[in-house]
Kinemage of the C-alpha trace (Angstrom):
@kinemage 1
@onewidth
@group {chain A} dominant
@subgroup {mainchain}
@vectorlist {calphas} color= white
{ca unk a 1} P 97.067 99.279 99.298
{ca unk a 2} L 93.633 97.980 99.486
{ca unk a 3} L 90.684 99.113 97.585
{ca unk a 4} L 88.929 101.204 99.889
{ca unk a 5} L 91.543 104.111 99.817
{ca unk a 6} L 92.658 103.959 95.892
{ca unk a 7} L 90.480 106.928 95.142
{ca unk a 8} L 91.636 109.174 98.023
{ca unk a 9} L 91.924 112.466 95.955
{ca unk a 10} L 95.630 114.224 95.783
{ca unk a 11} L 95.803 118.253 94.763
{ca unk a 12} L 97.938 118.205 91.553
{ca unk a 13} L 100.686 119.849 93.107
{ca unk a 14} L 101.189 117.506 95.718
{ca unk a 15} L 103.880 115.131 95.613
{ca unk a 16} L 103.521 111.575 98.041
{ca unk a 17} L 106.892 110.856 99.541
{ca unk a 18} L 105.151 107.532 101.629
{ca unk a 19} L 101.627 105.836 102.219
{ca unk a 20} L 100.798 103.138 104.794
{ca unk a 21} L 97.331 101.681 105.664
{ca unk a 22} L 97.396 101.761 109.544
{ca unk a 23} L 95.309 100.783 112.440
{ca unk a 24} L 94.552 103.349 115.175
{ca unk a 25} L 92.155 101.825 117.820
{ca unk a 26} L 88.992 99.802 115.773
{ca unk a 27} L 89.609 102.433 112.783
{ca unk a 28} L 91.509 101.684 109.564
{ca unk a 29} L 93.237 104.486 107.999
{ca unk a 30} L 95.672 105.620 105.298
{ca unk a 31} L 98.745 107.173 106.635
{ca unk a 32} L 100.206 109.494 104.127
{ca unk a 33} L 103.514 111.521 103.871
{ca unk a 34} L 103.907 114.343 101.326
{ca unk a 35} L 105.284 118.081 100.477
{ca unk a 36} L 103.312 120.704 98.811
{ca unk a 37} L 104.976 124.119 98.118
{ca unk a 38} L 108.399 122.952 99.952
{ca unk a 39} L 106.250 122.591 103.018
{ca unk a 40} L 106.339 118.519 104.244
{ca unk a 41} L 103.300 117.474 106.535
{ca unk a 42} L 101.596 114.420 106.829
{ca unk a 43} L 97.870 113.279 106.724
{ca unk a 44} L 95.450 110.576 108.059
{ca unk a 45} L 92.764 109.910 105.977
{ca unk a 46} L 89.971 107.882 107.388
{ca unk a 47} L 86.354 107.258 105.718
{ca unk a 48} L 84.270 109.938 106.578
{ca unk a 49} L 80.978 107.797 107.590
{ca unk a 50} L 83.475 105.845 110.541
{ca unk a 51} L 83.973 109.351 111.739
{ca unk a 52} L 81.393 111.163 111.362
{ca unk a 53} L 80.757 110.716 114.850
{ca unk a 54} L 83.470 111.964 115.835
{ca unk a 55} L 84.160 115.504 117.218
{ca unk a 56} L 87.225 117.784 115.698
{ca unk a 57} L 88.644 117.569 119.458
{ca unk a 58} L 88.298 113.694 118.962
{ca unk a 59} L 90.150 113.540 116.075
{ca unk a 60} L 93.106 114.858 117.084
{ca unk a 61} L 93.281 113.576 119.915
{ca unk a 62} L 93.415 109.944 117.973
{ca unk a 63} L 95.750 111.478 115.700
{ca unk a 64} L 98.060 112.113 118.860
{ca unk a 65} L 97.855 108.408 119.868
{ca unk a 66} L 100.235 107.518 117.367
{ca unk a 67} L 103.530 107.068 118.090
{ca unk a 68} L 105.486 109.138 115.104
{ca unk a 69} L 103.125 111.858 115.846
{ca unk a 70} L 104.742 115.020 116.477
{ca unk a 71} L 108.350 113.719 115.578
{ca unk a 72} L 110.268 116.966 116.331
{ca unk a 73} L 107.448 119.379 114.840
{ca unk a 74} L 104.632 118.895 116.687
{ca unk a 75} L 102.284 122.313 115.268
{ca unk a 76} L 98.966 122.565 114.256
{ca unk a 77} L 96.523 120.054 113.430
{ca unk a 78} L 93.931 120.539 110.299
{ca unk a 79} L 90.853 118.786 109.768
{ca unk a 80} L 88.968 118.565 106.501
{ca unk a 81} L 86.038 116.517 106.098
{ca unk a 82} L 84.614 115.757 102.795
{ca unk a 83} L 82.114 113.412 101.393
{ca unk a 84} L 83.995 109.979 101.446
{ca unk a 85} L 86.749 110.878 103.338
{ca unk a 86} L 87.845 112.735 106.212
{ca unk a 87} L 91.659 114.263 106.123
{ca unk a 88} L 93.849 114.933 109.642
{ca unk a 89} L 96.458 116.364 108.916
{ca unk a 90} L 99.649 117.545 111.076
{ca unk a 91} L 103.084 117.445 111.612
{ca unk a 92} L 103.593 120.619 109.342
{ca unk a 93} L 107.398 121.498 108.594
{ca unk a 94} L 108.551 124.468 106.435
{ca unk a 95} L 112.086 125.234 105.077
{ca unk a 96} L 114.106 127.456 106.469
């Protein structure tokens, strides 16, 4: 992984099962997979000042450009913007 996403912050409790720097358009982002609380979801993290632009609305609809996007569990999209980083994340799954 390169060294513009190795401080991406991670809530103790949540464990990464995958992470992938991807391209979506002229924006580089870190793909992330990962469970919290038996739940699974994943996230795209972009830096927030390439972004900031950006509408909620915009966001996910980039988010739903990607192919593996909604794999079976399409749901709800959440959007959390901090200082450095801005965090999409989707594809929520629970357990039965």
């Amino acid at each position: 992984m390169t060294d513009r996403f190795k401080d991406v912050p991670l809530e103790e409790d949540t464990r990464l099962t995958g992470q992938k720097i991807i391209t979506i358009g002229d924006l580089e982002a870190l793909r992330q997979r990962w469970t919290w609380e038996g739940i699974r979801a994943q996230s795209l993290i972009f830096y927030t000042d390439e972004v900031r632009q950006l509408s909620d609305d915009d966001l996910k609809a980039l988010t739903r450009e990607v192919p593996w996007f909604g794999t079976g569990h399409e749901g709800a999209v959440t959007i959390v913007r901090q200082e450095k980083y801005t965090f999409v994340n989707f594809d929520f799954e629970t357990p039965p």
